[in-house]
N, C-alpha and C positions, 0 to 999 in steps of 0.2 A: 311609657310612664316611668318615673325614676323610680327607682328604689327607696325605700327605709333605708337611714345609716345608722349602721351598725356600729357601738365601740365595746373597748373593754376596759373597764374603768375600777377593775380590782385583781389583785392577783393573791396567791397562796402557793405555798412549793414546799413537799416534803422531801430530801433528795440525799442520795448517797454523800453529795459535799455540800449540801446545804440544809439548815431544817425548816428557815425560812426566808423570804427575798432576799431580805438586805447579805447577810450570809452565803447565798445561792450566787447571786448577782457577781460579788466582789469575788468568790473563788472562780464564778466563770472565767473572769478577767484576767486573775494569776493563774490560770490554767491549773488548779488543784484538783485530783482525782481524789475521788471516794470511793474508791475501790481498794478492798483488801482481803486481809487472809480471815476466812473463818473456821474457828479451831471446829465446831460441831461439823463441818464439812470433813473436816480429814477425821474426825473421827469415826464416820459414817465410810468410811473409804471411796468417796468421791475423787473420779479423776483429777477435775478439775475443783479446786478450792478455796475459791475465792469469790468474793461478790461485790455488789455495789448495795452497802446497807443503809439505810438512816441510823443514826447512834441518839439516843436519849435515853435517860432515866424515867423508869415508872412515873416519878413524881410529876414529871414532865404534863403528863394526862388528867392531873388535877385542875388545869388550867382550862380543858377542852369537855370534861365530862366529871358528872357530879357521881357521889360515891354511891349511890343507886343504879348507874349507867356501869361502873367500874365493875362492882360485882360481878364475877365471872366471868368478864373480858379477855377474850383471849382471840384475839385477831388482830392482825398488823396491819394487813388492809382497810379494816373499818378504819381501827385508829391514825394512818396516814390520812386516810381521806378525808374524816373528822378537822383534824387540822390543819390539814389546807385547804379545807372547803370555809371553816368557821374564821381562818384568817384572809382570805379572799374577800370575805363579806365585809368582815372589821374592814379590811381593806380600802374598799369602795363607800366607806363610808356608812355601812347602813346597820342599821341597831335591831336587834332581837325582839320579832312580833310581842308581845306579851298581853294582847287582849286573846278574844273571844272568836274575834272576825278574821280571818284569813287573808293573807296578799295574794289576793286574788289574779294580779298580773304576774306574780313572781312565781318559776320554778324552780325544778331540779333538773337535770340530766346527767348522772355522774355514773360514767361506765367502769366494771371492772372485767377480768376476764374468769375470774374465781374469786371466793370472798369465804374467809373464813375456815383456812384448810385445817391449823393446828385446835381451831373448837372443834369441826367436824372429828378430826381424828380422837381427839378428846372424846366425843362422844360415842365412837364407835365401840373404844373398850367398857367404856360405862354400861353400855347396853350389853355387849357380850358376857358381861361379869354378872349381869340381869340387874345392875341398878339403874335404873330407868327414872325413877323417883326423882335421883339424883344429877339429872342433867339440867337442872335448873331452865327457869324461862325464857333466859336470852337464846337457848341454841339457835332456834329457828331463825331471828333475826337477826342471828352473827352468820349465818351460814346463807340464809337465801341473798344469791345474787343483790336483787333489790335492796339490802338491807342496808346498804350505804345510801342510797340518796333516801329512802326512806328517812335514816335518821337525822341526814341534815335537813329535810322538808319537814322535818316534825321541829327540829329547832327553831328552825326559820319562822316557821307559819305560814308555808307557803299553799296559796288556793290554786295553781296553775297545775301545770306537768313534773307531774314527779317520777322521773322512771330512772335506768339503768340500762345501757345500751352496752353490746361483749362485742366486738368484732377482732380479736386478736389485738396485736399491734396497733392496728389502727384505731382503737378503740376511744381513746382522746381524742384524736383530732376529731374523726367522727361527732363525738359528744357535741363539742365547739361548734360544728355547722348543724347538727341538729338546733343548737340552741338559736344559732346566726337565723334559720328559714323559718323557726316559728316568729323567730321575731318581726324577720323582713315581712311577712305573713299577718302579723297584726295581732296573731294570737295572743301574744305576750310583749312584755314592756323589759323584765329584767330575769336574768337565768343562772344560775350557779354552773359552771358545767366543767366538769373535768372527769379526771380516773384516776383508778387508783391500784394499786398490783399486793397482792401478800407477799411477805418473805419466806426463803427458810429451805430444807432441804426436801418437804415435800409437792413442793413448786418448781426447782430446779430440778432435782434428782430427773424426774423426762427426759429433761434436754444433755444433762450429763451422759444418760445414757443412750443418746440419739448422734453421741460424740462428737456433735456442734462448740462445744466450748473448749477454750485453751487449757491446756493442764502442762504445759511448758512454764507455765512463769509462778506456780505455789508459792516459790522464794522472791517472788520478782510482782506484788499485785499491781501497781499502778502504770505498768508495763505492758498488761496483759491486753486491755482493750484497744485497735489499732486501726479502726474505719480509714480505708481508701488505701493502706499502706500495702509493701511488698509482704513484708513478716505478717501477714493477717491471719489466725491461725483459728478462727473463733469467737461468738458472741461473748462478752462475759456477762451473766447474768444480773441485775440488778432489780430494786425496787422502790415502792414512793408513790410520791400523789400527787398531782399538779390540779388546781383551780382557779379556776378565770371568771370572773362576772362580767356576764355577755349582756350587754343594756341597750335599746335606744338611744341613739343619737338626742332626739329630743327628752328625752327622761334625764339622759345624763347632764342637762344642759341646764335644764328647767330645775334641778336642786343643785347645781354647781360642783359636778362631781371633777373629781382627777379622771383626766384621762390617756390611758398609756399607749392604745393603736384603736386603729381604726381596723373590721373586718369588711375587706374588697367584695371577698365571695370565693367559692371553693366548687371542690365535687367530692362524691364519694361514685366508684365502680367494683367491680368484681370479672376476672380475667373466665369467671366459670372454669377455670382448670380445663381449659383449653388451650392449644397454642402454644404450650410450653410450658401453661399452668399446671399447678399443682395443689395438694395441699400444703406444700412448703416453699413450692416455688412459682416465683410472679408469672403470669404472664405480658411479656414483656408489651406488646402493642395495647394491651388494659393499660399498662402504668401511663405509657407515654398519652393513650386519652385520656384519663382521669387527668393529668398537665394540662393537656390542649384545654379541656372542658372549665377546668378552672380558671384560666387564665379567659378564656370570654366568661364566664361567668362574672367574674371579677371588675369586667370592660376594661381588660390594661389589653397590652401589648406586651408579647415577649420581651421584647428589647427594654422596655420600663425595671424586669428584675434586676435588684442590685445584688442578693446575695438568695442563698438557696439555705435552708436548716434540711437536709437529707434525711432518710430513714435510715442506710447506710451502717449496718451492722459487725463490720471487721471480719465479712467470712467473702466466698467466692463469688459472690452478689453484687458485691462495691462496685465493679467494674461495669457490669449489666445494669448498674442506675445509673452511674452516670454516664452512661451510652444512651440510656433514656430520655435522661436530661438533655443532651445536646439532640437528642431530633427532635422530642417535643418542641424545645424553645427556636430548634436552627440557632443555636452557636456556640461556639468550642472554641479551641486557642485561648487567645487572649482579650476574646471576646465574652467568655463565661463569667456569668457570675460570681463572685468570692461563696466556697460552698462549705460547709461544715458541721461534722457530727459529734452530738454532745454524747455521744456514745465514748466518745473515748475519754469523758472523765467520769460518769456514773456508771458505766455498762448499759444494758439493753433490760428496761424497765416493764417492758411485755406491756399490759396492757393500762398502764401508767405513761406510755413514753411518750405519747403522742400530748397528753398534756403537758407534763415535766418538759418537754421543749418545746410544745408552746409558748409556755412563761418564756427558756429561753430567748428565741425567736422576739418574741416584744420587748424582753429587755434591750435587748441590742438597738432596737430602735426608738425605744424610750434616751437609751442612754451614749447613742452614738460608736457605735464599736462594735466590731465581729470577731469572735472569740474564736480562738487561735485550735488545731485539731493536734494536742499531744502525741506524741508515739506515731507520728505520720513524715518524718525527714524522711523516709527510706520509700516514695508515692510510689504506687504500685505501676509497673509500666505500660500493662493497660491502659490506664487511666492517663497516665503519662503523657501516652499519643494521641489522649481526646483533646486533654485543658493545659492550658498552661502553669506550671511550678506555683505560680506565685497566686495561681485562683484558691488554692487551699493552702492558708496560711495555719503554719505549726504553733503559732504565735497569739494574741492577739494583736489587730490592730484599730485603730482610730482612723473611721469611717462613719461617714453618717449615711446609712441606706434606708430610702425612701420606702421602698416595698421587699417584702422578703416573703417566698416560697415556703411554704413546710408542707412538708408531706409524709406520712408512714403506707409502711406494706405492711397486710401481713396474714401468718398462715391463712390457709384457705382462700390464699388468693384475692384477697381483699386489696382497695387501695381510696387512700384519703388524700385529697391538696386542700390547702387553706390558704387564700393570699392575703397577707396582713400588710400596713399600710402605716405610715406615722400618720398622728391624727397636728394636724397643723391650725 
């Protein structure tokens, strides 16, 4: 029996170089990083001191949230999500419920991996000091997980699935086939789904001290992040919000929406931290099935992909994926796909990333072009003897690819592929 087609017919991206598409799209092109120096980090004597932030003014959030919403806001995850979920929607063309009756076909599924750290910490001294009184009514709903798609599902109106899915890194893409199988499923007609990550040093500081990130390049930030290269010394940390409105084929058709990719089909696995798994680290034969799985899931054929969006992080790993890559798919040289990590101009957005290059990934094939992997002249030689120079260009180039691979790993041994499609 066929399939439901799946498209995605809205987009929204909050991003260290961008705050929304059009913005995002055009620096992907000129290869702009948004990564820099943040002074609260060296103030805190973090080794490493830099990040991949979004920049806006407060005033910014008047546009997303009313001054009753505002009131004691203090989360940068809600607020990414907020507005890349509520421009997604705008996006796709669709207007804010405003009766009584709920959209009943319409959800949520928008993951985060934590939500809420600087109200939680907020809160903890409140209470230690015994003002309790004084932690006002949002804490709960700035701080529980769910509190994000909750509150785009209360803007919306939506009557479907409203939830929040965590799986590390992979937690976007995840989201996205969540959305993609209730729909194929029938369950539902149109989905919001993306993730969204906080900033800030009690986010990072972890992995600061787990001596995963660079702290060579302080004076040098847009240098720092380096997927697949020799000099790879480290993730650099980032954050943001990616959203996508995941619709039927026939829903998006029957009101005339825009539409920017079509979804093939995907998988999600887990290596069980077996094998070589870990809690940090892949197990390698999981990644390379969650590949295999998706790509039948999908009904293509290897040899169909034209380019790959990597998880690919700029640490000792880059090499171990795409070693993955070439047995999953059987081929290497200059037979590989063109492959590339938007890591190396936002950093590594934790569990935002898998959406925020989502978007990536469909723009490229919305708009014909594979954006080029900065700070990678120097390809690592591993990787060197799998693929060919010219498969990961430094550069962008103009290309039109038909299907494009995205996949994240991540802690705890998780792994998501998604295969996206130009919708013709």
């Amino acid at each position: 029996m066929n399939k439901r087609r799946v498209v995605i017919t809205g987009l929204g991206v909050v991003s260290p170089n961008g705050m929304n598409v059009s913005e995002f799209n055009s620096n992907l092109q000129k290869g702009v990083s948004g990564i820099r120096c943040i002074e609260e980090l060296k103030k805190m004597n973090f080794s490493c001191q830099i990040a991949g932030l979004p920049m806006y003014n407060k005033e910014y959030l008047n546009n997303y949230f009313n001054n009753i919403q505002l009131k004691g806001l203090h989360a940068t995850g809600m607020e990414y999500g907020v507005i890349a979920g509520m421009d997604a929607w705008k996006n796709a063309g669709f207007s804010i419920n405003d009766s009584d009756i709920p959209y009943w076909d319409t959800g949520v599924i928008f993951g985060t991996g934590i939500l809420g750290v600087d109200k939680f910490r907020e809160a903890i001294y409140k209470v230690d000091n015994g003002d309790v009184r004084r932690l006002g009514s949002t804490t709960v709903t700035q701080t529980m997980a769910s509190g994000i798609s909750a509150f785009l599902g209360g803007i919306i109106g939506c009557g479907n699935i409203v939830t929040t899915n965590s799986s590390a890194c992979s937690t976007g893409t995840e989201a996205i086939l969540m959305a993609y199988n209730r729909i194929i499923n029938k369950e539902a007609e149109v989905i919001l789904a993306g993730s969204t990550s906080d900033s800030g040093p009690y986010i990072w500081g972890g992995f600061d001290a787990m001596r995963i990130l660079p702290y060579k390049y302080n004076d040098n930030p847009t240098k720092a992040s380096r997927p697949m290269s020799a000099a790879a010394s480290g993730f650099v940390p980032g954050s943001g919000a990616g959203a996508l409105v995941v619709e039927s084929l026939e829903n998006a058709k029957k009101r005339g929406a825009t539409i920017y990719a079509e979804i093939l089909g995907g998988h999600v696995n887990s290596g069980g931290q077996r094998g070589g798994g870990s809690m940090t680290a892949p197990n390698n034969q999981a990644v390379q099935r969650c590949i295999r799985k998706a790509i039948d899931n999908a009904g293509i054929q290897p040899v169909d992909i034209d380019a790959i969006n990597g998880h690919l992080t700029a640490t000792n790993k880059d090499a171990d994926e795409i070693q993955n890559w070439c047995q999953a798919l059987e081929r290497k040289g200059q037979d590989f796909p063109y492959i590339n990590s938007l890591k190396s101009l936002v950093g590594h957005c934790l569990a935002a990333s898998g959406s925020i290059e989502s978007v990536a990934t469909i723009l490229q094939l919305k708009e014909n072009y594979v954006f080029g992997n900065i700070n990678c002249e120097d390809l690592h030689p591993e990787i060197a003897s799998l693929i060919s120079r010219d498969r990961v260009p430094v550069q962008t180039i103009n290309f039109s690819p038909n299907i494009i691979a995205k996949a994240s790993f991540g802690f705890g041994d998780v792994n998501a592929c998604i295969i996206f499609k130009k919708y013709l």
